[in-house]
C-alpha positions, 0 to 999 in steps of 0.5 A, a space after each residue: 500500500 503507498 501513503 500519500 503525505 502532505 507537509 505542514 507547517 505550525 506556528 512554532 516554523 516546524 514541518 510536520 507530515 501528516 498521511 492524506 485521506 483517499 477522498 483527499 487523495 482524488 480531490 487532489 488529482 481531480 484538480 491536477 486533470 486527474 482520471 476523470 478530466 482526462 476521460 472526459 476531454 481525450 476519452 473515446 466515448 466523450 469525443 469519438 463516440 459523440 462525434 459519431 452519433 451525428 451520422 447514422 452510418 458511421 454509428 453502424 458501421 462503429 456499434 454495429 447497429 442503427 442509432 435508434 436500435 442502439 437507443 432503444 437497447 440503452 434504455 432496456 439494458 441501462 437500469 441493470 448496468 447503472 453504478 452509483 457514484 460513491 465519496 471513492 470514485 464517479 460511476 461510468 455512466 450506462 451509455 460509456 458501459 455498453 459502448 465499452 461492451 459492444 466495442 468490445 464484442 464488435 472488436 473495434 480498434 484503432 490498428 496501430 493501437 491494437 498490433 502494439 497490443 495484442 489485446 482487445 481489453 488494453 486497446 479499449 483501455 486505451 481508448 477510453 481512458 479507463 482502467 483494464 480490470 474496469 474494462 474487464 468488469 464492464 464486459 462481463 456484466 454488461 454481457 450478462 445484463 444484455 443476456 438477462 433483459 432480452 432473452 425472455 422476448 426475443 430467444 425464450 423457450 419455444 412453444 408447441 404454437 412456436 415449432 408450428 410456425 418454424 415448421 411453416 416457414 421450412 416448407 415455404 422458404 425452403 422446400 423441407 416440410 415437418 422441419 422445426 430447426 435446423 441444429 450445428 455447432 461452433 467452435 468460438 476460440 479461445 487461449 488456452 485456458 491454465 491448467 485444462 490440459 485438452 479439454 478445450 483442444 479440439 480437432 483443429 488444433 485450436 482451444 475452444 468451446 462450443 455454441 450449440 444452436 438451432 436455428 428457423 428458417 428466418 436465420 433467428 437463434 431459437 435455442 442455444 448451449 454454449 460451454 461445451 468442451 472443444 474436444 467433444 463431438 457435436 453429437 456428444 454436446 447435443 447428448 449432454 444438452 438441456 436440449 438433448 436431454 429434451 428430446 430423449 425425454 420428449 418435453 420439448 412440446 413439439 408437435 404432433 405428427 402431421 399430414 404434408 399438404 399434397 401427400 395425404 396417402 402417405 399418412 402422418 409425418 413426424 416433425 424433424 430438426 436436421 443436422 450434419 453426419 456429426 448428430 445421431 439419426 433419430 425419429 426426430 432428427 435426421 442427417 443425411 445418407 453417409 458416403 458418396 450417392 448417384 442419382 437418385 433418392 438418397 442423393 436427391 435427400 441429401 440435398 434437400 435435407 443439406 439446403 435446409 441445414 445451411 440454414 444455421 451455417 448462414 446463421 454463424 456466418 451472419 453472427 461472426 460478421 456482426 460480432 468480430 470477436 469470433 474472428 480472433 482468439 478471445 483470451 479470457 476466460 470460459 466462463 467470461 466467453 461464454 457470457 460473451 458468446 450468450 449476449 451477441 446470440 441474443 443480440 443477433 435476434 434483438 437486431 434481426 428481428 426489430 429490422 425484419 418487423 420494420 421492413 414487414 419481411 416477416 410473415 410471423 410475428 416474433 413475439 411471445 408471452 409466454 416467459 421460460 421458467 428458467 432463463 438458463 434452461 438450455 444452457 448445460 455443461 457436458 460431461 459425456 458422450 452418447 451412442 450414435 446408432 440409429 433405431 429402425 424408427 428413426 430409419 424409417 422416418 428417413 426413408 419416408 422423407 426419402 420416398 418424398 423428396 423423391 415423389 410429390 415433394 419433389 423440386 425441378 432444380 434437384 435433378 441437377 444436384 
């Protein structure tokens, strides 16, 4: 600890030192152009940001999203994010937090500051005249409050009137009828985390964790599990899952099995997630025929059931675009990642689907009362591996969208596949 002494004099001409209080201490810096000043008249936030709102391009292009989607998400997230000033130290005020947070998720750096640093929290210390545990703190909390406030509107727990409305939009858009998701996994890199041996190393050669997600036909986020180990298949994250564990049990409120319009003889279908040759086949998740196909009805399945699984391709490709973290190494810890990771999946659907409802793309309206009785009910640590052999029901689920696809359901364009 160092004391701060300041030199008296009495009446008698003899110096005295006596230590300084800290209220003392930042009253003395403040009148010198002490942290605060100095944030105020060179921070980012006070000059550039500031500057920046004046022009609603600019603003995008440097918080990647509209001015007013910005405004609106301040005034959800800032009563959680509000600090209280205290005799100690003024309070970053909510507005400077989630700048702070969204540069951070945006990765938004000056290019000479960041090759010096190597490192996107020293940069944005840098910048905004604010210490690096702040910064560390801010990013955390703000991701978290991010997560708190929108995930019950805009990712909450689907209903059985929600896997309907997937379903619906499968078939219109893309030609897969009885699919209510389309199911994959990313690996979101991170630095090794201290002493984790290769539980984070993964295929690659790269540390990571997972993000588990299925996705609508409208590229939305509508259930995620983030933390999986980088070493773990996806077929053994999705095992392990809230989500894997709710199809196994059958509490996911799915529909029941339905007639495909236009091919009533072949009586009712099952409603069906689609995914890569990484998942388990199942009676409610399909993945295509393994190995090389000819002509014909596997060939023509594989490619309609690989046209609706790029749905969620699309959906990581549009993510790491918006939120440039997930183009660099993220060196914090899992824990702070997958908070990280958790705000910029909501994040995703809060700016997609307040676009989509203001240019009436939308033919469903993305809104629900019903609120999950636990916001982090799809979010599950993974501790073991499940089997990946299919069950003749599940076979014959495949060969009955096989025969389909093959039959009435079929499209010109999948000859030439």
């Amino acid at each position: 600890m160092t004391f701060v002494y300041q030199r008296h004099s009495n009446n008698n001409f003899r110096s005295y030192y006596r230590a300084l209080t800290v209220p003392e201490v930042f009253k003395i810096l403040n009148a010198c152009g002490g942290p605060q000043i100095s944030r105020e008249r060179y921070g980012e936030f006070h000059r550039l940001v500031k500057e920046l709102r004046l022009d609603n391009e600019l603003i995008q292009q440097y918080f990647r999203m509209l001015r007013e989607l910005y405004d609106l998400l301040l005034r959800r997230v800032g009563p959680r994010i509000t600090k209280r000033n205290t005799s100690f130290r003024q309070a970053l005020g909510p507005a400077q937090r989630l700048a702070i947070c969204l540069c951070y998720l945006c990765d938004y750096c000056h290019n000479s500051i960041y090759l010096a640093t190597g490192d996107s929290f020293r940069t944005i210390a840098f910048s905004y005249r604010v210490g690096l545990s702040t910064i560390c703190m801010v990013v955390k909390e703000v991701s978290a409050a991010i997560w708190e406030e929108l995930q019950p509107e805009f990712m909450p727990t689907p209903s059985m009137d929600d896997w309907l409305a997937i379903a619906e939009g499968f078939r219109h858009r893309w030609n897969f009828p009885n699919c209510v998701g389309s199911v994959d996994g990313k690996h979101v890199v991170l630095q090794a985390p201290a002493n984790s041996g290769s539980q984070f190393f993964n295929y690659k050669g790269t540390f990571s964790i997972v993000l588990l997600a299925v996705v609508d036909a409208q590229y939305l986020f509508r259930v995620v599990d983030v933390g999986g180990y980088g070493r773990t298949s996806n077929g053994g994250i999705l095992w392990n899952s809230a989500f894997g564990e709710g199809l196994r049990d059958g509490t996911l409120d799915l529909p029941q099995d339905a007639v495909i319009p236009g091919s009533e003889p072949r009586g009712r279908m099952s409603f069906v997630f689609v995914g890569d040759e990484a998942f388990p086949l199942r009676r409610d998740l399909m993945r295509p025929y393994p190995g090389p196909h000819g002509p014909g009805e596997k060939r023509a399945f594989n490619y309609r059931l690989s046209r609706a699984r790029l749905v969620v391709e699309c959906a990581f490709g549009i993510l790491s675009s918006q939120w440039r973290m997930y183009k660099r190494v993220m060196a914090v810890s899992p824990t702070t990642a997958e908070t990280c990771v958790r705000a910029t999946c909501v994040l995703h659907n809060f700016l997609r689907v307040l676009t989509l409802r203001r240019r009436q793309y939308q033919n469903q309206p993305y809104t629900s009362s019903r609120r999950p009785s636990d916001p982090d009910d799809c979010l599950r640590g993974v501790s073991r591996l499940g089997s990946n052999n299919a069950t003749r029901e599940a076979l014959g689920v495949r060969a009955q969208f096989t025969s389909y696809f093959s039959e009435e359901g079929a499209v010109p364009w999948q000859i030439h596949r």
